[in-house]
mmCIF entry with sequence, helices, sheets and N, C-alpha, C, O atoms, coordinates in Angstrom:
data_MODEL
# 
_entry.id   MODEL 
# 
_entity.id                         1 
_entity.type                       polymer 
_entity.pdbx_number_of_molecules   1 
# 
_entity_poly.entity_id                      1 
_entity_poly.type                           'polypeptide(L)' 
_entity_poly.nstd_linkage                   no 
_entity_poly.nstd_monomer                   no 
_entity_poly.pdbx_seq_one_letter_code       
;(UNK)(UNK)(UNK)(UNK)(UNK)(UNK)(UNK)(UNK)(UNK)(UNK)(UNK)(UNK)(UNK)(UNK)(UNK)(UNK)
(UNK)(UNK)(UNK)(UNK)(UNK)(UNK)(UNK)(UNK)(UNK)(UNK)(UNK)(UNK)(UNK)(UNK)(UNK)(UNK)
(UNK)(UNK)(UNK)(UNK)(UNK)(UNK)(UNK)(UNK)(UNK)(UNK)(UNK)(UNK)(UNK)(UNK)(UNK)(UNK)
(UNK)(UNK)(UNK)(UNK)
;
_entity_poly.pdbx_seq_one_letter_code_can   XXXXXXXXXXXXXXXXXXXXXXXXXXXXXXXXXXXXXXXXXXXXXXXXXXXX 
_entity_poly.pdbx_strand_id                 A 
# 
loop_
_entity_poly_seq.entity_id 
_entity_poly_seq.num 
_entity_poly_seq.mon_id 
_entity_poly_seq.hetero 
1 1  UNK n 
1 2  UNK n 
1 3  UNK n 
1 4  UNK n 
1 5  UNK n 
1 6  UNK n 
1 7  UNK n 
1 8  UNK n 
1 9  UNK n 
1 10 UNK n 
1 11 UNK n 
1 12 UNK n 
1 13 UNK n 
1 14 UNK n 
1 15 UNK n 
1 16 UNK n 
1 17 UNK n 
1 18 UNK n 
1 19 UNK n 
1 20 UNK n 
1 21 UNK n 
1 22 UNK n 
1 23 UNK n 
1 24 UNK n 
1 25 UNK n 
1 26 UNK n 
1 27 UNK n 
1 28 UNK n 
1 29 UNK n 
1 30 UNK n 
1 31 UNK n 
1 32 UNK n 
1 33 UNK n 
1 34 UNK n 
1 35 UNK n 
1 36 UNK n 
1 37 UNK n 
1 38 UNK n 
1 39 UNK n 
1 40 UNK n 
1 41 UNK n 
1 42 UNK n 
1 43 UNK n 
1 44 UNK n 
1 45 UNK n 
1 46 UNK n 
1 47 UNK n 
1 48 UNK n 
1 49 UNK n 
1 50 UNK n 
1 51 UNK n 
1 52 UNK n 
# 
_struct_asym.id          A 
_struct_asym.entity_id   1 
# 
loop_
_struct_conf.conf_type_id 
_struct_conf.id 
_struct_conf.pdbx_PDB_helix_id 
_struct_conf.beg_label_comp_id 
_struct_conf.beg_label_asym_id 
_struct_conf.beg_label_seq_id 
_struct_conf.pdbx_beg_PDB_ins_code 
_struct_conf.end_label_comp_id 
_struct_conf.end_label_asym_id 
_struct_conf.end_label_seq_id 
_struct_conf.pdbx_end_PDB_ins_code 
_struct_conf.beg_auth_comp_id 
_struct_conf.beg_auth_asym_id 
_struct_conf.beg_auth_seq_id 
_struct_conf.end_auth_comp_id 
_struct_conf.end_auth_asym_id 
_struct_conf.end_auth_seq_id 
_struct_conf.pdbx_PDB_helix_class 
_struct_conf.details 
_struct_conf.pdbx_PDB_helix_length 
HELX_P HELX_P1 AA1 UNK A 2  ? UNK A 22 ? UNK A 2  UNK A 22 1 ? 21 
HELX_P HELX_P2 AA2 UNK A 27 ? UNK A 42 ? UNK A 27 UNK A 42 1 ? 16 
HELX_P HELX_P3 AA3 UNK A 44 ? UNK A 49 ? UNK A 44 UNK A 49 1 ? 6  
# 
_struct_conf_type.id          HELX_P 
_struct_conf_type.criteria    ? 
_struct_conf_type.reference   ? 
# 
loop_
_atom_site.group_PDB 
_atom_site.id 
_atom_site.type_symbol 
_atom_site.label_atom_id 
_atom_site.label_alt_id 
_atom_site.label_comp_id 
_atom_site.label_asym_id 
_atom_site.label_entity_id 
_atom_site.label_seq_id 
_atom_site.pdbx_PDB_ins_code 
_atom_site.Cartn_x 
_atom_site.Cartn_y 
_atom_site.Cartn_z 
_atom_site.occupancy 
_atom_site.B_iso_or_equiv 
_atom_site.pdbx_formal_charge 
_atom_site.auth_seq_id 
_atom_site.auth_comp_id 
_atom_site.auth_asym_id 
_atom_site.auth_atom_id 
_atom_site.pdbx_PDB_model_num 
ATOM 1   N N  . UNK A 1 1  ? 153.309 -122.393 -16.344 1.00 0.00 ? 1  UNK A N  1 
ATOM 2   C CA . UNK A 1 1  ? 152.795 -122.002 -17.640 1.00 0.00 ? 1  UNK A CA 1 
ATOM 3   C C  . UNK A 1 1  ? 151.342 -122.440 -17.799 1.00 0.00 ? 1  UNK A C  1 
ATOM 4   O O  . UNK A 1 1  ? 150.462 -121.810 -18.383 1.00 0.00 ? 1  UNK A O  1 
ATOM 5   N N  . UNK A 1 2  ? 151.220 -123.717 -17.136 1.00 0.00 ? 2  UNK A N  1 
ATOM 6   C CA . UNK A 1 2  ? 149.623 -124.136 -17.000 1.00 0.00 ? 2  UNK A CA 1 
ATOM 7   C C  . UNK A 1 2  ? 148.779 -123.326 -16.546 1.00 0.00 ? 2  UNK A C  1 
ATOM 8   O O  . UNK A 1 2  ? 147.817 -122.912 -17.193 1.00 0.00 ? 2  UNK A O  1 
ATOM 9   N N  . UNK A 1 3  ? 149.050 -123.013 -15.379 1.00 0.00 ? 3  UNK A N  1 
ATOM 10  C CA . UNK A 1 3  ? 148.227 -121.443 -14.349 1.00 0.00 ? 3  UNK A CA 1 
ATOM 11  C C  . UNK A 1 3  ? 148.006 -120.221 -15.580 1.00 0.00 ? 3  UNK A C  1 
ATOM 12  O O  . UNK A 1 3  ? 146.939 -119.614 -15.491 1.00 0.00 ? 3  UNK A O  1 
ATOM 13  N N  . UNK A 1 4  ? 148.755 -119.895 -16.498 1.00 0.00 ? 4  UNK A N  1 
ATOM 14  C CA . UNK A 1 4  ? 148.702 -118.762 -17.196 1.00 0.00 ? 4  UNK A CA 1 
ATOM 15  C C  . UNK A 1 4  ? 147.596 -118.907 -18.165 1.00 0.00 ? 4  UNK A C  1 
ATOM 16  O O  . UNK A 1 4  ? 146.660 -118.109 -18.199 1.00 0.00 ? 4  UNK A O  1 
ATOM 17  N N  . UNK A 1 5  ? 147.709 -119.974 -18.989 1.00 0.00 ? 5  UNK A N  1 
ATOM 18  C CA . UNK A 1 5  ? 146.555 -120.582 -19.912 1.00 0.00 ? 5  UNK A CA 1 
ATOM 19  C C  . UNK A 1 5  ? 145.289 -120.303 -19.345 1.00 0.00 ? 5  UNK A C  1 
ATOM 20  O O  . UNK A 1 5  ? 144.535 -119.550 -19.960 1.00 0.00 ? 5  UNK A O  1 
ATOM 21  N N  . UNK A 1 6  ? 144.796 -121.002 -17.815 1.00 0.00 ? 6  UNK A N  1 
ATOM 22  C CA . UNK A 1 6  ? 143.838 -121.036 -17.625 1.00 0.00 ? 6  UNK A CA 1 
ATOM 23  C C  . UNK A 1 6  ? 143.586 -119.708 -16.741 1.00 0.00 ? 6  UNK A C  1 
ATOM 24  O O  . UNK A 1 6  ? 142.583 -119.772 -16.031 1.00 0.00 ? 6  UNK A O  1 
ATOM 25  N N  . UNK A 1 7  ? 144.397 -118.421 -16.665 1.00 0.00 ? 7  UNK A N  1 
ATOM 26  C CA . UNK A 1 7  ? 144.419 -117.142 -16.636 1.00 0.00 ? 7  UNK A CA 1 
ATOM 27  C C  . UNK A 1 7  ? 143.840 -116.892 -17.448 1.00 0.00 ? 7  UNK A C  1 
ATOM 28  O O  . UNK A 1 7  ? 142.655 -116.908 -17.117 1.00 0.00 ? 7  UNK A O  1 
ATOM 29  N N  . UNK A 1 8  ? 143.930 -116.722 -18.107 1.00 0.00 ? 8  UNK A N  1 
ATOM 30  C CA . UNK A 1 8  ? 143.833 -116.125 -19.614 1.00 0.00 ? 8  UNK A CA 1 
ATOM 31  C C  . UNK A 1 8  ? 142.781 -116.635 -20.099 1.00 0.00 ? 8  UNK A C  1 
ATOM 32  O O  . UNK A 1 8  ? 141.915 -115.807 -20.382 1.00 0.00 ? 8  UNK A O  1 
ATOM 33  N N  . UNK A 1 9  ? 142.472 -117.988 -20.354 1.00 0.00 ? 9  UNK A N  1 
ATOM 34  C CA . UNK A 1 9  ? 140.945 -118.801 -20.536 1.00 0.00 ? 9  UNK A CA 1 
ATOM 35  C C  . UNK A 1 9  ? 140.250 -117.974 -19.591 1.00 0.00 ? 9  UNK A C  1 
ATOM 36  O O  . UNK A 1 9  ? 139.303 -117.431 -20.160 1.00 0.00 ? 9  UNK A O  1 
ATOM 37  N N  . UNK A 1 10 ? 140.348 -117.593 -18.138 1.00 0.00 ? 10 UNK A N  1 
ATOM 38  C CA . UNK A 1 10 ? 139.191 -117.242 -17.625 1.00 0.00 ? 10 UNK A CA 1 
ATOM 39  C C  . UNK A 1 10 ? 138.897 -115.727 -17.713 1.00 0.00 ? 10 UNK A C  1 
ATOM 40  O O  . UNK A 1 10 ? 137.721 -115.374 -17.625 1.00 0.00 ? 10 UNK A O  1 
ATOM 41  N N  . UNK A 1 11 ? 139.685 -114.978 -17.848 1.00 0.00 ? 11 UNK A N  1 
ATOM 42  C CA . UNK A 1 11 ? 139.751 -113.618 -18.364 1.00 0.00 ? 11 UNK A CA 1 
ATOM 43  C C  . UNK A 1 11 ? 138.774 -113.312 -19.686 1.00 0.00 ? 11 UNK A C  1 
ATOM 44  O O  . UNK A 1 11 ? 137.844 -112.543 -19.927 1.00 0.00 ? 11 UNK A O  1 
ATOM 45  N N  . UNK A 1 12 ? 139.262 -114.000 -20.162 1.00 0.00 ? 12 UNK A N  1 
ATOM 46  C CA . UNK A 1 12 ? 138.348 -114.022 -21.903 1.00 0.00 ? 12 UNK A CA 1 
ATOM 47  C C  . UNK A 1 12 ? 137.555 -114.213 -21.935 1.00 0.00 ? 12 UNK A C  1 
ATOM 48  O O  . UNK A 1 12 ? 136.780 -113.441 -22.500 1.00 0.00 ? 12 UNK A O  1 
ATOM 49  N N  . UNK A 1 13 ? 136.904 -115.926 -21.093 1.00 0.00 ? 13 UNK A N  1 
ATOM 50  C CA . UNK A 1 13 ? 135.706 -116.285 -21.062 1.00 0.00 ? 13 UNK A CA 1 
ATOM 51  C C  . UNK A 1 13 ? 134.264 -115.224 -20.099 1.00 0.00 ? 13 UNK A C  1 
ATOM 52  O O  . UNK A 1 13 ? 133.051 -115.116 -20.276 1.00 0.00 ? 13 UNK A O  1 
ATOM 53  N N  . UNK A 1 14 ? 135.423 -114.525 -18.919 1.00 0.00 ? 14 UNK A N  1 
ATOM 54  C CA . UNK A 1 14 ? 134.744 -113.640 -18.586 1.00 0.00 ? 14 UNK A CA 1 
ATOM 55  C C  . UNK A 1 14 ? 133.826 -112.331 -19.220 1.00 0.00 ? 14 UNK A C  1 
ATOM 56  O O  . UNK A 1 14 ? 132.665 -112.002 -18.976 1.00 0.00 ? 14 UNK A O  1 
ATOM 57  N N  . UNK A 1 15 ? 135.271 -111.479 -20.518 1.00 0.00 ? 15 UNK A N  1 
ATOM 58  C CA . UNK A 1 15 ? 135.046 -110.750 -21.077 1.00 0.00 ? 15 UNK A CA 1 
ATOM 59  C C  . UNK A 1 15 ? 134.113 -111.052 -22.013 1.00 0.00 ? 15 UNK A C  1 
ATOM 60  O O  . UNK A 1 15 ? 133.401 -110.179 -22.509 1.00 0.00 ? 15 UNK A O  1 
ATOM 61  N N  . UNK A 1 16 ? 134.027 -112.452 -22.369 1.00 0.00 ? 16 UNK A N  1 
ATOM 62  C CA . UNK A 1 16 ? 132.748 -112.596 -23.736 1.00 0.00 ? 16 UNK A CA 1 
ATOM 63  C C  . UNK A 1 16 ? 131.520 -112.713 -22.981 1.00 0.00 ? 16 UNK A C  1 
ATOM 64  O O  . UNK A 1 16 ? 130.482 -112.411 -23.570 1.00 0.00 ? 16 UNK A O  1 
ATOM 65  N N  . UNK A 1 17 ? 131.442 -113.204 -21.451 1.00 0.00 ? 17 UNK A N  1 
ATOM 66  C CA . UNK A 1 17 ? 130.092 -113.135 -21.005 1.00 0.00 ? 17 UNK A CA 1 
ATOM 67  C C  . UNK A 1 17 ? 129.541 -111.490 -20.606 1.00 0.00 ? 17 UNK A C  1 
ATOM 68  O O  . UNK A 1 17 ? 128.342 -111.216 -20.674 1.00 0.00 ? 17 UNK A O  1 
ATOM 69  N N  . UNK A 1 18 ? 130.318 -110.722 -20.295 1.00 0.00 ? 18 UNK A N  1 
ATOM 70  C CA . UNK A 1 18 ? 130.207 -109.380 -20.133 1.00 0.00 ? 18 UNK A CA 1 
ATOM 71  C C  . UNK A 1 18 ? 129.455 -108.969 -21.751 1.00 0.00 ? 18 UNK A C  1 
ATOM 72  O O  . UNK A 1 18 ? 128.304 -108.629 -22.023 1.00 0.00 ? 18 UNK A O  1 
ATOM 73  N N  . UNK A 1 19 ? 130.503 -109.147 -22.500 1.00 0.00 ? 19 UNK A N  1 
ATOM 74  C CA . UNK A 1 19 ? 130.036 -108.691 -24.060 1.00 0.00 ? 19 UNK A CA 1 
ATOM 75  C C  . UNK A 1 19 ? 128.775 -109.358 -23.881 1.00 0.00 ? 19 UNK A C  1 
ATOM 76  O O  . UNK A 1 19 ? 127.843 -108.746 -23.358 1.00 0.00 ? 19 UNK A O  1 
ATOM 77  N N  . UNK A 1 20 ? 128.689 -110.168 -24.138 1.00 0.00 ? 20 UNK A N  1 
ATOM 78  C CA . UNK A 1 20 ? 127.440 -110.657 -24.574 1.00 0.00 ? 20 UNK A CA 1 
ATOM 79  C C  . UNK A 1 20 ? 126.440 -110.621 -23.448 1.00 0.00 ? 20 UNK A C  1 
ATOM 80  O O  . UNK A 1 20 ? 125.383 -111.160 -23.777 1.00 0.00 ? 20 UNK A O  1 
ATOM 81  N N  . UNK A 1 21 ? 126.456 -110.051 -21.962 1.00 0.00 ? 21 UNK A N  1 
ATOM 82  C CA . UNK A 1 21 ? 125.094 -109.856 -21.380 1.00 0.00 ? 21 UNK A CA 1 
ATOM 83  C C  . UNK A 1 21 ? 124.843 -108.579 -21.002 1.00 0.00 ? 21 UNK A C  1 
ATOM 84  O O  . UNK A 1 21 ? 123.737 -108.273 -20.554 1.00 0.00 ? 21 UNK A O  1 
ATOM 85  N N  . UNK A 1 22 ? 125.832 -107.691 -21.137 1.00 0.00 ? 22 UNK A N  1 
ATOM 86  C CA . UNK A 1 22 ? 126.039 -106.149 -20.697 1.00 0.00 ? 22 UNK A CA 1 
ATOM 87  C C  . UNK A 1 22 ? 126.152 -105.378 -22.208 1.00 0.00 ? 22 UNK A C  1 
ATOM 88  O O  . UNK A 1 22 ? 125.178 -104.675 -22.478 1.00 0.00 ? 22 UNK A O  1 
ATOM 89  N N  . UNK A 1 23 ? 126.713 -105.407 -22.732 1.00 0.00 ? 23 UNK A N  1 
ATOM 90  C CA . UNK A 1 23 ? 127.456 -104.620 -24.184 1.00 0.00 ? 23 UNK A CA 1 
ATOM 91  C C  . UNK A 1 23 ? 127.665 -105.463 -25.661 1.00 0.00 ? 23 UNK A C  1 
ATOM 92  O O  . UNK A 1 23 ? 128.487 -106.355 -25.870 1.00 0.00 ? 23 UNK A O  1 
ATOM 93  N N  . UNK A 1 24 ? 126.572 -104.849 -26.706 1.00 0.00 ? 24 UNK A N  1 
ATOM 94  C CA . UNK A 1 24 ? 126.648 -105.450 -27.705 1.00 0.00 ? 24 UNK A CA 1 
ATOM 95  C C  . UNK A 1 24 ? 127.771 -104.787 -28.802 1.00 0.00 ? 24 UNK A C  1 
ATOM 96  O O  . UNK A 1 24 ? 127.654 -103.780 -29.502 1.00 0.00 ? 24 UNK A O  1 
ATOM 97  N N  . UNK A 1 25 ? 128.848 -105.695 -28.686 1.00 0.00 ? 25 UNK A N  1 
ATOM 98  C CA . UNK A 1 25 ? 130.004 -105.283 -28.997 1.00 0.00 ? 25 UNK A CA 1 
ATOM 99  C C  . UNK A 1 25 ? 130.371 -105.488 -30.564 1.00 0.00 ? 25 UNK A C  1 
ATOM 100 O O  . UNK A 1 25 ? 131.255 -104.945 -31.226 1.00 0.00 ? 25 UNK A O  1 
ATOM 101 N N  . UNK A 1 26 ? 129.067 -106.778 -31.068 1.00 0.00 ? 26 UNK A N  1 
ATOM 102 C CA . UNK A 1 26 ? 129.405 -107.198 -32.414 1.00 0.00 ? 26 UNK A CA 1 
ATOM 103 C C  . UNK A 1 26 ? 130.128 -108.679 -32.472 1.00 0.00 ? 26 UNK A C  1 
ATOM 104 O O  . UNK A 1 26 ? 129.974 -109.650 -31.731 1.00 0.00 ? 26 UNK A O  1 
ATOM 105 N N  . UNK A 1 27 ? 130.802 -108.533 -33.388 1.00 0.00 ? 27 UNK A N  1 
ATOM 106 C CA . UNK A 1 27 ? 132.102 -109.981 -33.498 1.00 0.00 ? 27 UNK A CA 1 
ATOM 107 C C  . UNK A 1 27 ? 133.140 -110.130 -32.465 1.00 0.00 ? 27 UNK A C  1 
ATOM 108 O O  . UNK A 1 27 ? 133.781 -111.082 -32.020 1.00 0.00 ? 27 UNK A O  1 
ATOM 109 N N  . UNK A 1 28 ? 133.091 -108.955 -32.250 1.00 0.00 ? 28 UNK A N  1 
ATOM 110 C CA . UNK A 1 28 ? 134.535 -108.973 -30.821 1.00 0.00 ? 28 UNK A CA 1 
ATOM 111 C C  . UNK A 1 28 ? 134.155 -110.159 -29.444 1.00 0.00 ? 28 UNK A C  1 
ATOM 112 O O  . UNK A 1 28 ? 134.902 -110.857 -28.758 1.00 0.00 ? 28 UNK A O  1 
ATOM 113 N N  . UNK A 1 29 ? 132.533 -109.964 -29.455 1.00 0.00 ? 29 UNK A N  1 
ATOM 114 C CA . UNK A 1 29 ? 131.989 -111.475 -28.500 1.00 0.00 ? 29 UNK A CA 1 
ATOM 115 C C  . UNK A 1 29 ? 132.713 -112.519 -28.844 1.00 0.00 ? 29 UNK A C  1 
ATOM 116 O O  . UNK A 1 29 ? 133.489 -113.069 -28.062 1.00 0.00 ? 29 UNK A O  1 
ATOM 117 N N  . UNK A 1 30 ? 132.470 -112.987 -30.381 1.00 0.00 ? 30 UNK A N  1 
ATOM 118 C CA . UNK A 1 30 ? 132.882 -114.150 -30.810 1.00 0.00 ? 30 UNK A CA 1 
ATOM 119 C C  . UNK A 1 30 ? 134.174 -114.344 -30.716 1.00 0.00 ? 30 UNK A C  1 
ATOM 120 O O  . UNK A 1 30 ? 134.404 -115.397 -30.121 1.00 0.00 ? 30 UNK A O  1 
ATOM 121 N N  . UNK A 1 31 ? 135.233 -113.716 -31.085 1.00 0.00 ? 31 UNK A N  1 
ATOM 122 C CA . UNK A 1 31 ? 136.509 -113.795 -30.923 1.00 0.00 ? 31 UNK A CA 1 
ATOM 123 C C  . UNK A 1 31 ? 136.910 -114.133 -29.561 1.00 0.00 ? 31 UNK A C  1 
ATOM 124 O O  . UNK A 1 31 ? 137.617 -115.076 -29.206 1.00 0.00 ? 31 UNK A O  1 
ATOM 125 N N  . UNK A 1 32 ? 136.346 -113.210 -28.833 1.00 0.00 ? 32 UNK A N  1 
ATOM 126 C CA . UNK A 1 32 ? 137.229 -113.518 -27.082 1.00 0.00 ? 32 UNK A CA 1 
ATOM 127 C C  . UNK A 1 32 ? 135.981 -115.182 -27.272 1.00 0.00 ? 32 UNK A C  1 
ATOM 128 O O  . UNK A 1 32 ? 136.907 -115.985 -27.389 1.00 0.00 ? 32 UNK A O  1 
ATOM 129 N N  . UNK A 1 33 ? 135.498 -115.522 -27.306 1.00 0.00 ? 33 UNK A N  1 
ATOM 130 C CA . UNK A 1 33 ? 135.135 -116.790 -26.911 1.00 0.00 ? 33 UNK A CA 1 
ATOM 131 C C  . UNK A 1 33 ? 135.985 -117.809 -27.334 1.00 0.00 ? 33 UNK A C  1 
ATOM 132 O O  . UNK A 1 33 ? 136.421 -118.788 -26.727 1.00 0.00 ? 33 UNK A O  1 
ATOM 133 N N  . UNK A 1 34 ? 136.222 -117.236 -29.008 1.00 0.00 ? 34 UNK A N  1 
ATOM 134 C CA . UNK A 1 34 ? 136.943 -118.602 -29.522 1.00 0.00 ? 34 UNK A CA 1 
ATOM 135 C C  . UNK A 1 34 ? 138.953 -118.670 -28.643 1.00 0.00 ? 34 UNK A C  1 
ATOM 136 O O  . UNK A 1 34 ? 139.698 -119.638 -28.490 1.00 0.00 ? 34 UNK A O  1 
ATOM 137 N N  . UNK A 1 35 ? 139.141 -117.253 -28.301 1.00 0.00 ? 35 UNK A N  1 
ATOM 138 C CA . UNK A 1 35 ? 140.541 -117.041 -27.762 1.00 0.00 ? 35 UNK A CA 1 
ATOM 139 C C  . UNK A 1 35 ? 140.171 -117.977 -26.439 1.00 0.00 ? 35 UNK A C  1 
ATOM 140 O O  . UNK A 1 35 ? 141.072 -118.815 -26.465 1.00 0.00 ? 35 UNK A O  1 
ATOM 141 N N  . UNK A 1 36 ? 139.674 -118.158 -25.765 1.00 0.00 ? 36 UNK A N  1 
ATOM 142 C CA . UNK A 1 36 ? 139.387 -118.288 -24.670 1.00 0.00 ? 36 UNK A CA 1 
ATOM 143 C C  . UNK A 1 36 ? 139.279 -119.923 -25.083 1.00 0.00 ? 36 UNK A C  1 
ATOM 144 O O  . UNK A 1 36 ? 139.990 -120.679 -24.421 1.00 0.00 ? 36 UNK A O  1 
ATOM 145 N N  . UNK A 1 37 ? 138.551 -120.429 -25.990 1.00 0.00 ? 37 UNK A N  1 
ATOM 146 C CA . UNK A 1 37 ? 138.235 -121.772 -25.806 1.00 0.00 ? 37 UNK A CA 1 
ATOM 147 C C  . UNK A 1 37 ? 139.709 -122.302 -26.501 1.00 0.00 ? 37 UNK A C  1 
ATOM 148 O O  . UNK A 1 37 ? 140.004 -123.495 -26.429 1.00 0.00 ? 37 UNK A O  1 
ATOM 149 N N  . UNK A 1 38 ? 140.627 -121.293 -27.193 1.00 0.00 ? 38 UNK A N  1 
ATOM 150 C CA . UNK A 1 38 ? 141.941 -122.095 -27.248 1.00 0.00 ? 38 UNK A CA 1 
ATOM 151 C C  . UNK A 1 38 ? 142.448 -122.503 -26.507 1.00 0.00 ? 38 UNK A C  1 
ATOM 152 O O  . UNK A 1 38 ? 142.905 -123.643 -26.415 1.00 0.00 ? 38 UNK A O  1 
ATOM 153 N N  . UNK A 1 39 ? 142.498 -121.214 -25.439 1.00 0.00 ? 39 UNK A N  1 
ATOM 154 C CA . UNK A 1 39 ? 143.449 -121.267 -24.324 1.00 0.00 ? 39 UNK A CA 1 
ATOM 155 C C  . UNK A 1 39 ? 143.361 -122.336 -23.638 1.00 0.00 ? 39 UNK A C  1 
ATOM 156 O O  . UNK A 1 39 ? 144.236 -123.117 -23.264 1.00 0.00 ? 39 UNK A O  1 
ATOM 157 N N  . UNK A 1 40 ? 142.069 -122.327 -23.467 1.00 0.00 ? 40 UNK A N  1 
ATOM 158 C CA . UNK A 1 40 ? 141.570 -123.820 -22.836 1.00 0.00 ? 40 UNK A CA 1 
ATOM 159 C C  . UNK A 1 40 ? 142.394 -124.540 -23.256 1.00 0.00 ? 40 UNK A C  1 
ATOM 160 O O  . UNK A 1 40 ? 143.388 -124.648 -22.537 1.00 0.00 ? 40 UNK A O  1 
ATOM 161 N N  . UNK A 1 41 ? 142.382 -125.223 -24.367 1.00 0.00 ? 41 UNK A N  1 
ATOM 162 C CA . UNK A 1 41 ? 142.638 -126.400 -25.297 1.00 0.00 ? 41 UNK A CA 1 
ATOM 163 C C  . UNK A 1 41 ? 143.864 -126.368 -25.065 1.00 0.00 ? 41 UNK A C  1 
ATOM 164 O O  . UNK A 1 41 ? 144.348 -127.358 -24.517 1.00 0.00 ? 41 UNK A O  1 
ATOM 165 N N  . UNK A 1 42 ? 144.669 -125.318 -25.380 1.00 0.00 ? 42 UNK A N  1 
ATOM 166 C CA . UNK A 1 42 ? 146.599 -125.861 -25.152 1.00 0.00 ? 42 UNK A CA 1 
ATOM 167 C C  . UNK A 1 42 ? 146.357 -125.898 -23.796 1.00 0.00 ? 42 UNK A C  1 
ATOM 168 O O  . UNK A 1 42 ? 146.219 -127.108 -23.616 1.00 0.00 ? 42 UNK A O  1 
ATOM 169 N N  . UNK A 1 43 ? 146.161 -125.166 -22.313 1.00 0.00 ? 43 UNK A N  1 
ATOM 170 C CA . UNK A 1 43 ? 146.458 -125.540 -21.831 1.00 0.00 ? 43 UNK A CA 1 
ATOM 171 C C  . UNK A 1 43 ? 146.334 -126.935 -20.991 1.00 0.00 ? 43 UNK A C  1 
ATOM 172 O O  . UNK A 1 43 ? 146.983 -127.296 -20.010 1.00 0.00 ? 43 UNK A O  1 
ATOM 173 N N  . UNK A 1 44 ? 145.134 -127.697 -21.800 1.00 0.00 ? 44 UNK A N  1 
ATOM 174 C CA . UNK A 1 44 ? 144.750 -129.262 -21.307 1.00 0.00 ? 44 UNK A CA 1 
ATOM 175 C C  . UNK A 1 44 ? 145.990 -129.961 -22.368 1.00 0.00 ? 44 UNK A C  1 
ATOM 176 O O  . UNK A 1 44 ? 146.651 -130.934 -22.007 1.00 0.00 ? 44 UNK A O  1 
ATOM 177 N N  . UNK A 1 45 ? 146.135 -129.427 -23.438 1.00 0.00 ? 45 UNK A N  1 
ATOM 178 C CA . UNK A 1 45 ? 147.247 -130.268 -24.278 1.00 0.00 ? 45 UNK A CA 1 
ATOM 179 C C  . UNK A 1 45 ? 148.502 -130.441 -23.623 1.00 0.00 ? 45 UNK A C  1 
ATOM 180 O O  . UNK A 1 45 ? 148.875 -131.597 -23.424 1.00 0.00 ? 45 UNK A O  1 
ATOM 181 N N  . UNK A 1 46 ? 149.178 -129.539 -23.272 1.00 0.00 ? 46 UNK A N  1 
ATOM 182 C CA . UNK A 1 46 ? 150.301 -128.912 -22.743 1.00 0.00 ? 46 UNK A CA 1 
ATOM 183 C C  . UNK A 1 46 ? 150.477 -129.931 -21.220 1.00 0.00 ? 46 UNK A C  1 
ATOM 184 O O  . UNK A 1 46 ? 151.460 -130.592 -20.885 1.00 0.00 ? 46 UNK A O  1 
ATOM 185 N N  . UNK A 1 47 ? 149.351 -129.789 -20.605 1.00 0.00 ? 47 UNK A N  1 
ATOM 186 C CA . UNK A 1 47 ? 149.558 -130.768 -19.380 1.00 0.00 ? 47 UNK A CA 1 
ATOM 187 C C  . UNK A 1 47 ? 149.420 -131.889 -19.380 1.00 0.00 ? 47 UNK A C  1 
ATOM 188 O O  . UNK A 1 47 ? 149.775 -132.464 -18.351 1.00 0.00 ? 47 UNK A O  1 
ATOM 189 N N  . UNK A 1 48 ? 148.803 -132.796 -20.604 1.00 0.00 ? 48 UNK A N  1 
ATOM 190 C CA . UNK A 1 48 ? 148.442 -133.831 -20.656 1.00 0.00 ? 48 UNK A CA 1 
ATOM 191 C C  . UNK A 1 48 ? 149.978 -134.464 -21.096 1.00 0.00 ? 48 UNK A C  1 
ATOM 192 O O  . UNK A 1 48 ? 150.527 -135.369 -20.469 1.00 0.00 ? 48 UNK A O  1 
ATOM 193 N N  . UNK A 1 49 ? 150.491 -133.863 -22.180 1.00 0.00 ? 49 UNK A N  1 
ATOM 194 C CA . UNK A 1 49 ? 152.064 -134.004 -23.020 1.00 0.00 ? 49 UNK A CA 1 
ATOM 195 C C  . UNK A 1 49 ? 153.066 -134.069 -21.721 1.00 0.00 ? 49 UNK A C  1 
ATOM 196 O O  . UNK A 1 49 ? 154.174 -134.602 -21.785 1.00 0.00 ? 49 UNK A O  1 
ATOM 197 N N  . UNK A 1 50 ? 152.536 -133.458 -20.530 1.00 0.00 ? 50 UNK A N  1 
ATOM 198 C CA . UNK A 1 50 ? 153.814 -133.534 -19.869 1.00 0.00 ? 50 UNK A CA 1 
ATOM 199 C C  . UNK A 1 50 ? 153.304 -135.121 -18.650 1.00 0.00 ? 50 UNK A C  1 
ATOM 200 O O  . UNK A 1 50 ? 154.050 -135.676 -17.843 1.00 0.00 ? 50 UNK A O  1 
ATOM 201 N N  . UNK A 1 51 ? 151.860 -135.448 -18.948 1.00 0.00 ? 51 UNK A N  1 
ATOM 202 C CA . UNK A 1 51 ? 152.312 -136.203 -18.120 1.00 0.00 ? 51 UNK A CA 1 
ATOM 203 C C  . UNK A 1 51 ? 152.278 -138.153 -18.287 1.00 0.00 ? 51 UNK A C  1 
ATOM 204 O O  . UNK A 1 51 ? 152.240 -139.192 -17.628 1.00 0.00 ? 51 UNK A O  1 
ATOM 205 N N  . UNK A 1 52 ? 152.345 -137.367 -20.295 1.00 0.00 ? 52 UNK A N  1 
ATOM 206 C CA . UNK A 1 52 ? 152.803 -139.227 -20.643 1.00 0.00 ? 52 UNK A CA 1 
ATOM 207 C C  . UNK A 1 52 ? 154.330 -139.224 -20.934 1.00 0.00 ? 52 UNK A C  1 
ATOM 208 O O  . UNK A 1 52 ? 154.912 -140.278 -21.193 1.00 0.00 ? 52 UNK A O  1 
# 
C-alpha cells in the first residue's frame, strides 16, 4: 500500500510539473500539487505507524 502512495505522489507531482511548464491549465496546477503533496504525507504517516 506504501508503493501505491508514492505511485500516485509521483504521477501527480509529475502532472503539476507538466501543467505548470508545458500547459497553462489554471487551478488544476494547484490541485494536482496539493493531491500529490498528500499522498506524500499519508504515505510517510502510514509507514511510520507501522513501524512504532
Amino acid at each position: 500500500m506504501r508503493t501505491l502512495f508514492y505511485i500516485i505522489a509521483v504521477i501527480l507531482l509529475v502532472g503539476w510539473a507538466l501543467g505548470t511548464f508545458v500547459y497553462a491549465v489554471g487551478n488544476l496546477i494547484y490541485i494536482l500539487l496539493v493531491l500529490g503533496i498528500v499522498a506524500l504525507v499519508l504515505g510517510m504517516a502510514k509507514r511510520n505507524s507501522r513501524n512504532v
